[in-house]
C-alpha positions in Angstrom: 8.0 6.3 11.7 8.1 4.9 8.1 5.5 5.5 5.6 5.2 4.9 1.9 3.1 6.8 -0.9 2.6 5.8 -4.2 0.3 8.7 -6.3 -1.0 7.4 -9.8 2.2 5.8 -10.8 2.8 4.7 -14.1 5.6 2.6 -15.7 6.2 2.4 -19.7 8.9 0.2 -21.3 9.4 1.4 -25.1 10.5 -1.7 -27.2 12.5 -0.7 -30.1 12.7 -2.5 -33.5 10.3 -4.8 -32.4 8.6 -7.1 -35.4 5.2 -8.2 -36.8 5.3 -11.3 -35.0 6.5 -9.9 -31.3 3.9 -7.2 -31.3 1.5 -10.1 -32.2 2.6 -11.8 -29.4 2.5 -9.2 -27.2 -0.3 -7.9 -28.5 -2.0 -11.3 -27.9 -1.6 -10.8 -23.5 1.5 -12.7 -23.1 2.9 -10.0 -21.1 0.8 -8.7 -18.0 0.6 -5.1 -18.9 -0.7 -3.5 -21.6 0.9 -2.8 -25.1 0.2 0.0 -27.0 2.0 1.7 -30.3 4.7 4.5 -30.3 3.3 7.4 -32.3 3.4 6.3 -35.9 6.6 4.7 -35.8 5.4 1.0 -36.2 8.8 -0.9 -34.9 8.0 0.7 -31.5 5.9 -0.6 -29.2 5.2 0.6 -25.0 4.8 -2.4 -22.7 2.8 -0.2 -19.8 3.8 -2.4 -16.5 2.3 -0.3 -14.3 -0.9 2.4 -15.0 -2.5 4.5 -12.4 -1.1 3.0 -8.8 -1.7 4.8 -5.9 -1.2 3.0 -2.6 -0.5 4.4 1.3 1.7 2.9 3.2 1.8 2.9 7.0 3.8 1.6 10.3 2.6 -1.6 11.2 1.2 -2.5 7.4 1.7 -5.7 6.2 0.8 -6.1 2.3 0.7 -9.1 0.1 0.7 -8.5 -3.4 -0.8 -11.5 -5.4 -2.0 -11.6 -9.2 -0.5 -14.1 -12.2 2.9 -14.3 -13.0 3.2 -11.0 -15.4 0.6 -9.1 -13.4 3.4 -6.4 -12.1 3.8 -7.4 -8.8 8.0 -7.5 -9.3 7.6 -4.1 -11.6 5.7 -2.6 -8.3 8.2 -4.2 -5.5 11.2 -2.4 -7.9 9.5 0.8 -7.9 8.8 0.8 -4.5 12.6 0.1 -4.0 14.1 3.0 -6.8 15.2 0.6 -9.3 12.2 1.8 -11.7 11.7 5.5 -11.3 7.8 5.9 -12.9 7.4 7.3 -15.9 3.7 9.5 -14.5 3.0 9.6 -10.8 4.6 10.2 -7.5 6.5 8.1 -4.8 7.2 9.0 -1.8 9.2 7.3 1.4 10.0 8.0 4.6 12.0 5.5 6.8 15.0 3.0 5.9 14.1 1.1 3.0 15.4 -2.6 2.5 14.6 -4.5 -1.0 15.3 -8.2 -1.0 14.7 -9.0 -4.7 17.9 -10.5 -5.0 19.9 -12.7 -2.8 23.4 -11.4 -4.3 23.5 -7.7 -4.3 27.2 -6.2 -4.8 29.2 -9.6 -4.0 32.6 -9.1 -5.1 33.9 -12.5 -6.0 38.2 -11.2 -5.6 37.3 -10.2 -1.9 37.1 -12.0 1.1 33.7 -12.7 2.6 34.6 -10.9 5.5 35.2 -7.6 3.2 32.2 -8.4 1.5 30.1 -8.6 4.7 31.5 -4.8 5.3 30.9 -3.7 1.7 27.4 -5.2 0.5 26.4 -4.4 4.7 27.3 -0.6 3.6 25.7 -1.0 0.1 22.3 -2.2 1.9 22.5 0.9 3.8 24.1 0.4 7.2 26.9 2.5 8.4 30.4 0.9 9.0 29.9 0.7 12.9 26.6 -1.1 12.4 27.7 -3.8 10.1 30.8 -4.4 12.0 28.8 -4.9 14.7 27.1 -7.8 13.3 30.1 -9.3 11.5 30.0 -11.8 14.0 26.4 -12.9 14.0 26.7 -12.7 10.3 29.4 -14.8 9.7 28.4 -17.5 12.5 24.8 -17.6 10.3 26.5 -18.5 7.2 28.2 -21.5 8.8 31.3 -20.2 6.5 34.0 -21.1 9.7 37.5 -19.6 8.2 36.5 -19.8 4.5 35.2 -16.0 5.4 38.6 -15.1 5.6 39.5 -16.0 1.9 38.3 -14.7 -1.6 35.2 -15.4 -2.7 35.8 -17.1 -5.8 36.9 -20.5 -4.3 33.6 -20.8 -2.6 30.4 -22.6 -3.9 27.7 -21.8 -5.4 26.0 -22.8 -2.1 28.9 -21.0 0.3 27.9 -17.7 -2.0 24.3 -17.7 -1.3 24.9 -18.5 2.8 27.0 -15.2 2.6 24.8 -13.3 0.5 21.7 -14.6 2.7 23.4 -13.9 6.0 24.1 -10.3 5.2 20.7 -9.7 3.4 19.0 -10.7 6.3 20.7 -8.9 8.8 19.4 -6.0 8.2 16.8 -4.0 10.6 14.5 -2.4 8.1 11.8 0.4 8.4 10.6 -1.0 5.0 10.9 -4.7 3.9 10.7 -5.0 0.0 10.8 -9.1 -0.2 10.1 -11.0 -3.2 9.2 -14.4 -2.3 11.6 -16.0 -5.1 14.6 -15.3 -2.8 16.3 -17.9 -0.8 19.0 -19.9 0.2 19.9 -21.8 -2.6 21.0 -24.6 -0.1 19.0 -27.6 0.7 20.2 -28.1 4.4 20.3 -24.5 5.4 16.6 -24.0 3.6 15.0 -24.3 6.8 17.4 -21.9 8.8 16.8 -19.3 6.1 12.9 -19.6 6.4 12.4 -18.9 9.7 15.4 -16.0 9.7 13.0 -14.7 7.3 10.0 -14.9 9.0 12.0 -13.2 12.3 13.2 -10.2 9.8 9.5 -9.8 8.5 8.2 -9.4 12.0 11.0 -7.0 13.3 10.3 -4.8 10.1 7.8 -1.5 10.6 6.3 -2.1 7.0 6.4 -5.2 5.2 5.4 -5.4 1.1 5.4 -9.4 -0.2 5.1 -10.5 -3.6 4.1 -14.2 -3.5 1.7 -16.8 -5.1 1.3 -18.4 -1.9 -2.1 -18.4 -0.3 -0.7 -19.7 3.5 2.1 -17.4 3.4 0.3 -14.5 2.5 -2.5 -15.6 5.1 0.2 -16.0 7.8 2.6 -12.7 7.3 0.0 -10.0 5.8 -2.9 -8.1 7.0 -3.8 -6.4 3.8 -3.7 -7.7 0.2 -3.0 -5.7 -3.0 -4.4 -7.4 -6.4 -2.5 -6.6 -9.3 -3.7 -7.5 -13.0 -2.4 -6.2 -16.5 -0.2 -3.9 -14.4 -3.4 -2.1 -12.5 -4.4 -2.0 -8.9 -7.8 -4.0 -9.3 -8.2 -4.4 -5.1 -6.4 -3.4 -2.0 -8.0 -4.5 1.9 -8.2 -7.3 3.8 -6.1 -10.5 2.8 -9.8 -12.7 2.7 -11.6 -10.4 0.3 -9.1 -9.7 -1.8 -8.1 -13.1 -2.4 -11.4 -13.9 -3.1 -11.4 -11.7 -6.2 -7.8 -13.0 -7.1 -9.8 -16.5 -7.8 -12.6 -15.2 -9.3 -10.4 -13.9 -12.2 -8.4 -17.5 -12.1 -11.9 -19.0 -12.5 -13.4 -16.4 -14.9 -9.9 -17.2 -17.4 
């Protein structure tokens, strides 16, 4: 049974040797959290991305996390997934945990796509027997035919992402990290990667998605989380807290 519990988190980023004119700016809300000085040491300044999260997590949760670009919604999918460890708070998981934030993780372009299928497979967190096992499903997804058996370098841009995609998304995850910036990079295969997508987010236990749309959010989540300035402003149903999303856009 996965689970997922975030207790008063906090996230600081110290930026060092910053000027007059980038504190200004910083000062002035261009970033979504807040910016405070370092002690007295005026060319230091703390970008806090996160302050005071606490969130549970349960089987069968699906969360949308909406707010403005900036608001912290990629800081909280990256601490979630253990790329960010928090500066103040705890978190704590239990299940297998899958982050799609990027569609490339651990491609090595001197290997062939087949090795890479075993070795990103691995790095995502599936044994060797379980990835080999869906070597075949994986490469007849990409559509790659016998350029799998050759280094990755000669392939396209478009051939990379197809790989990349058909691994990512062959996963069977307790916990499903997905930022809704990820996709195919393909035109033709854009539909095909949708609803492979949309079959991964309902065979997932918990599912966290960071998106500015309304219909998608609407359609995949039962729950919203509101982020602004890197604070939790509202967490519950997807209707109300939606409604308080556009109450701020309108407010300015």
């Amino acid at each position: 049974m996965s689970s997922m519990v975030l207790e008063r988190v906090g996230i600081d980023f110290p930026v060092f040797g910053a000027n007059k004119n980038l504190r200004l700016s910083l000062l002035s809300g261009v970033t979504g959290g807040r910016i405070l000085p370092k002690g007295m040491q005026k060319d230091i300044v703390v970008i806090k991305a996160l302050e005071d999260v606490s969130l549970t997590l349960k089987s069968g949760d699906r969360i949308g996390l909406i707010g403005h670009n900036g608001a912290g919604k990629s800081t909280l999918l990256r601490v979630m997934a253990g790329v960010y460890y928090p500066t103040v708070g705890k978190l704590h998981v239990e299940g297998r945990l899958t982050p799609l934030l990027s569609i490339s993780p651990g491609i090595e372009v001197e290997d062939t796509g087949y090795d890479n299928i075993l070795t990103v497979g691995m790095l995502l967190g599936m044994s060797f027997d379980e990835i080999s096992a869906k070597a075949p499903e994986i490469i007849e997804f990409s559509e790659l035919g016998d350029y799998i058996h050759i280094p990755v370098r000669t392939y396209s841009s478009g051939m990379q992402a197809r790989l990349a995609f058909s691994i990512a998304t062959a996963l069977d995850p307790g916990i499903l990290l997905l930022d809704e910036g990820i996709g195919a990079a393909d035109a033709r295969f854009a539909d095909k990667a949708s609803h492979r997508i949309r079959q991964m987010m309902e065979r997932t236990e918990i599912l966290v998605l960071a998106s500015h749309s309304d219909t998608l959010i609407e359609s995949m989540c039962d729950k919203a989380a509101l982020m602004h300035h890197g604070r939790l402003l509202e967490f519950g149903p997807v209707e109300s807290v939606q409604r308080a999303y556009r109450k701020i856009v309108a407010d300015g």
